[in-house]
Each structure stands twice: as C-alpha cells, then as structure tokens.
N, C-alpha and C positions, 0 to 999 in steps of 0.2 A: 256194528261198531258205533259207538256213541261219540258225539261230541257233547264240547260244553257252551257250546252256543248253537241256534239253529243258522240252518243253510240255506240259501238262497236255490228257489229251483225253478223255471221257465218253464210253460206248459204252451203248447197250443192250440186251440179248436180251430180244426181246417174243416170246413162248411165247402158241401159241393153244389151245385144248381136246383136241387133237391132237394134242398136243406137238411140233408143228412150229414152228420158228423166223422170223419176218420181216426178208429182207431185200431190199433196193436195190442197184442196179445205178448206180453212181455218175458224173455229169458233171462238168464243171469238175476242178476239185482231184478229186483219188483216183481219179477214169477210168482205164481202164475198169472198176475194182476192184467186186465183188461186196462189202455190206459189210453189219451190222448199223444202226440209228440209232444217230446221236450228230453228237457236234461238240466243242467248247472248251468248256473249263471257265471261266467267267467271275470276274473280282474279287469276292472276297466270297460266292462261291455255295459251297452246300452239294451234295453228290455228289448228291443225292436230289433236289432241286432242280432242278440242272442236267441231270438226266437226263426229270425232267416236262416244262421247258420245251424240251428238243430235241423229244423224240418228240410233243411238241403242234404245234411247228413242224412237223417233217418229214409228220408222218400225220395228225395229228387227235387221236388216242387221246387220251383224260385216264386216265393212271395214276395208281393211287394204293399206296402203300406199298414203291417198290420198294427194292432192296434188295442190297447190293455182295456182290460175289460173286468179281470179279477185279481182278487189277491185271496190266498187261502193260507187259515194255518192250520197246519195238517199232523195235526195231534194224533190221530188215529194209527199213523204210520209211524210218531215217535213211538207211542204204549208197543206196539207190537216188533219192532225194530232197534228202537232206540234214536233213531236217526229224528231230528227235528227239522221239518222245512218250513218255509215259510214260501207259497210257490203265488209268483205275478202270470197271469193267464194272459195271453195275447187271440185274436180272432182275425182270422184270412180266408175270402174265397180263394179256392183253387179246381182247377179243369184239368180232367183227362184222369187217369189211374197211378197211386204210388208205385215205385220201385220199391224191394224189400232190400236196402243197403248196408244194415246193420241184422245179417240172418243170425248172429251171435247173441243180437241182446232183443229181437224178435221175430216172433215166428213166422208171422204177417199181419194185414194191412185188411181191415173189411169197414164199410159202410153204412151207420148204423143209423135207427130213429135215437134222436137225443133221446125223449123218452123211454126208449126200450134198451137200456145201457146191460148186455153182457155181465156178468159173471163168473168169478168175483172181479172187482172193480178199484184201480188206486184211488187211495185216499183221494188225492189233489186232482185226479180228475174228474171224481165223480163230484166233488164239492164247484169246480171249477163250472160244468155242465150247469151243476145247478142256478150258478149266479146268470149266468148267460141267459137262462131259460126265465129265470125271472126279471130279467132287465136289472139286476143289482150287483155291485161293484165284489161287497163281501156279505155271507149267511154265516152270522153267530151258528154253529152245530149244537143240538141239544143239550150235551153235556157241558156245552160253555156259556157260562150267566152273561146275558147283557146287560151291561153294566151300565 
C-alpha cells in the first residue's frame, strides 16, 4: 500500500557485551527480511521514547538512555513495496537474552557479528548497521547522488 508522503520509522541496534547486534527474522509485513527492532513512530512520541516502547514490545528489554545515531532513507523498500520510510536509528546496550513477544510478526531473536548480517536483510537495517559501523550519522546509498 502506497502512500504520498514518506513515514517515519524507529529502528534500534541493541549491542550486547560482545558487541554483537540483535536481530529478528521478520513475519507479516517485512518477511522474510532479517531486521533490527523497531516499528512506527507514533503522534507526539519522541525518538527516544519510541524506540523504549518498541523494544519493550518486541523483546522485553527496558532500555534506558538511548541514543540517535542514524537517519536512513529507505528507498529500496519504497521500489519494492511502495511504502516510503524515512527511519531515525537509535543505539542501546542491553544484558541477558530477548523474550519473543510479538511470535506474530517475528519468528525469533538471534545474535549476530554487525559484519556478518543474515539474509535477506531490511532496507533500514542494513543501511542503519552500516552508519554505526562507520561512526556516521547518514550513507548516501549508491543509487542516490551526493549532492
């Protein structure tokens, strides 16, 4: 389903003591996509906000402090969906193992090297990883001219 404006979408990289990243293996919407948490950004919610109550939804975790780190626009997922996002990444350690809370809109929860990202991979997580990994905020994608 298309809109005509893009959407706002919250992503977040939870980093464990290992520095390995948690991610979901996604059902419903974004299947079969390998993806970070997150979700929509709601009226009125703050990035920081919105990124506590997804990952309390999706896993369990209570974070606290985290903290933006990217913005992606995630053109890849409009071409192939139609859907336009425009996703702000947030970054949080967290201890101990996810709960799988949402079995509806994913399978489970595994522990990965950032480098060694699963496939296939969402758009806005795999661009989000990327910025992380290079210490930069946003990564023009190939197909998009730096202007």
């Amino acid at each position: 389903m298309s809109t005509p404006y893009p959407r706002v979408g919250v992503g977040v990289i939870l980093t464990n003591a290992e520095g390995r990243v948690l991610l979901g293996k996604r059902k419903g919407s974004h299947a079969p996509y390998w993806s970070i948490a997150g979700g929509h950004l709601e009226l009125g919610e703050s990035f920081e906000s919105a990124a506590i109550r997804e990952v309390a939804e999706e896993t369990g975790f209570v974070i606290k402090a985290p903290r933006v780190i990217a913005v992606t626009n995630n053109l890849e997922t409009w071409s192939e969906s139609g859907l336009h996002y425009i996703s702000v990444t947030l970054l949080a350690e967290v201890e101990g193992e996810p709960q799988l809370l949402e079995p509806e809109k994913c399978e489970g929860w595994i522990w990965c090297d950032p480098r060694e990202l699963p496939e296939p991979h969402f758009d806005a997580s795999r661009q989000s990883i990327a910025c992380w990994l290079a210490g930069r905020c946003y990564l023009p994608q190939p197909s998009q001219p730096a202007i």
